[in-house]
SEVOLUM-839990 format. One line per field, with one value per residue (C-alpha): residue number from 1; y, x, z; residue in one letter. Coordinates in pm, whole numbers, plus 50000, padded with zeros to 5 digits. Layout:
REM SEVOLUM-839990
i: [NUM;...]
yy: [Y;...]
xx: [X;...]
zz: [Z;...]
aa: [a;...]
REM end
This chain:
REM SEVOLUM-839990
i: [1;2;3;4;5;6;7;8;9;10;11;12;13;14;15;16;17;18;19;20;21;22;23;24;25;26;27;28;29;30;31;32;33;34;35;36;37;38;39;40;41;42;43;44;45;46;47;48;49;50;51;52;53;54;55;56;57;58;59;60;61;62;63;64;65;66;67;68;69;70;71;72;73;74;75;76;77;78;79;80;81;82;83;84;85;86;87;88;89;90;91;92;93;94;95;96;97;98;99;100;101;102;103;104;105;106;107;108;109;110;111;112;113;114;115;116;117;118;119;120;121;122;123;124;125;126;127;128;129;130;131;132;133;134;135;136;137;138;139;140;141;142;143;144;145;146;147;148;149;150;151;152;153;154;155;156;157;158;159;160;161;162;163]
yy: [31796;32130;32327;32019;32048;32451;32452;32177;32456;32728;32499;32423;32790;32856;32633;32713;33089;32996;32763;33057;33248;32981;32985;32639;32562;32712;32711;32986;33285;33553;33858;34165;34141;33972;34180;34139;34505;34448;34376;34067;34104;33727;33757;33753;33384;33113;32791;32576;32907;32840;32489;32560;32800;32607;32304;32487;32616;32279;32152;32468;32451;32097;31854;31593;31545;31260;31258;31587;31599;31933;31926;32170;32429;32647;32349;32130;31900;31756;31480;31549;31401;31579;31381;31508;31214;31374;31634;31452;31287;31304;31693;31749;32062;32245;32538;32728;33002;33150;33389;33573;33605;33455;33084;33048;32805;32515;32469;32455;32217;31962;32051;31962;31663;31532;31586;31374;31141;31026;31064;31315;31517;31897;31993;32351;32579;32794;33107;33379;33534;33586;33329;33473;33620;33296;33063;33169;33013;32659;32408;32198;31932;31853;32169;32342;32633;32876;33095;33372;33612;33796;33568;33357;33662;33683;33324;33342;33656;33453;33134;33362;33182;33369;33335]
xx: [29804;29892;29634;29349;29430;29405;29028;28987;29083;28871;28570;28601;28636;28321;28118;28219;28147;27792;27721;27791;27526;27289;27060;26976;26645;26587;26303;25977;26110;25877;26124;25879;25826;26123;26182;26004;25954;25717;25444;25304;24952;25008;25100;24822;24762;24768;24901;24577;24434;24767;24708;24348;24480;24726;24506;24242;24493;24620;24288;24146;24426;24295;24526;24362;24524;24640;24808;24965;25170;25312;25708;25748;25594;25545;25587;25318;25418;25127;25140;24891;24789;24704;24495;24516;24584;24888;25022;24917;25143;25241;25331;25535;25416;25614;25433;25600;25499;25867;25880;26172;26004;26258;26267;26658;26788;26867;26485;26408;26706;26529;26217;26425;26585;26250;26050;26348;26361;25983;25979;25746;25580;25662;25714;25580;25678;25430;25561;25413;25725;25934;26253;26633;26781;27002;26719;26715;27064;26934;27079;26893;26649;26259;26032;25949;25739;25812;25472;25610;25396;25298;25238;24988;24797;24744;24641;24428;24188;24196;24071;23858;23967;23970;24135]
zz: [81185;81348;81170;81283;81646;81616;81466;81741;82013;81843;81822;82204;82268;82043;82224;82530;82493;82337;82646;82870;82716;82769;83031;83185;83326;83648;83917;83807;84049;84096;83989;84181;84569;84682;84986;85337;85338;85077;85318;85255;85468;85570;85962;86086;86003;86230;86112;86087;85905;85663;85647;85558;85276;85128;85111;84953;84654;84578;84515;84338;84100;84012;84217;84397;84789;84874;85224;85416;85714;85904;85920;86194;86355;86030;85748;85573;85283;85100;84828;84564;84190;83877;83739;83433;83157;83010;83199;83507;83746;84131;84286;84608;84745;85028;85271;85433;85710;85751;86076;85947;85599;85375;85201;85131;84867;85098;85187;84738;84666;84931;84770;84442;84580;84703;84358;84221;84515;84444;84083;84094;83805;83936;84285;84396;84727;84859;85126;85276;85271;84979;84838;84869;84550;84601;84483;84175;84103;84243;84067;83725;83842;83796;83737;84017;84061;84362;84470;84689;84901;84625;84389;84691;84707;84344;84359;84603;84436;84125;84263;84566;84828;85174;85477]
aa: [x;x;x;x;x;x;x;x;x;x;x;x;x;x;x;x;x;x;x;x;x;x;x;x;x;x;x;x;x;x;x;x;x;x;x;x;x;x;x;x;x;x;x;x;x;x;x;x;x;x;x;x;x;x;x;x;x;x;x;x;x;x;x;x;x;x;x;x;x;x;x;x;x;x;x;x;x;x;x;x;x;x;x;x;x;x;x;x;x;x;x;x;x;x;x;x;x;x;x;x;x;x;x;x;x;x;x;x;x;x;x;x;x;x;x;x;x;x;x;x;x;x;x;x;x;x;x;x;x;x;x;x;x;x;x;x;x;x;x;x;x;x;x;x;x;x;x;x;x;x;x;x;x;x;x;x;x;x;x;x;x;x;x]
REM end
């Protein structure tokens, strides 16, 4: 009895120390360009030229708009449809035109919380500016994919969309 409840504990321990290495599934974070001193070259824009832009992405990456709305002053959520027969589904994108330049972890976990809310597919958060190191430790949920600064600009010379 004494030596079953001892391989008992050193199981546990075992699995706890291989669950530790583990990583769970986390948000796509854009290691590179996290800083606002990495000049993003987005300042200029006005917010109907940012609405303009982000609209344009969504449906050059092959979603299909249904409905968008502007949150605040420097927000737009849009509702949009893959409608791709498998990997289709529903997508919650989040803009954001951040002043201050940084997207902290509060503003992905609604993001996260909404995608779940809805039942959607994936949500995804666009920025001009870039998401604080916290984000990256943003709690398991649906997929999301985060599209910093950087990562916009890339997007935007592959699919040649200007602003």
């Amino acid at each position: 009895m004494f030596l079953l409840v001892l391989l008992s504990l050193a199981m546990g321990f075992f699995l706890i120390a291989v669950l530790g290495f583990a990583k769970p599934s986390r948000p796509a974070v854009e290691r590179e360009g996290r800083r606002p001193d990495a000049a993003s070259g987005f300042a200029h824009l006005t917010m109907a030229d940012f609405e303009r832009l982000c609209l344009a992405l969504v449906e050059e990456m092959g979603l299909v708009v249904s409905s968008y709305v502007r949150n605040g002053p420097r927000e737009l959520e849009i509702a949009a449809v893959n409608p791709q027969p498998i990997t289709g589904g529903d997508f919650v994108v989040h803009c954001t035109h951040p002043e201050d330049g940084f997207v902290g972890a509060a503003r992905v976990n609604i993001l996260r919380d909404q995608v779940k809310g809805e039942q959607a597919a994936k949500g995804i958060f666009i920025t001009t500016g870039f998401f604080a190191e916290e984000t990256s430790k943003v709690a398991e949920g649906p997929p999301l994919e985060l599209i910093n600064a950087k990562r916009l600009r890339d997007l935007m010379r592959d699919y040649r969309i200007a602003v």
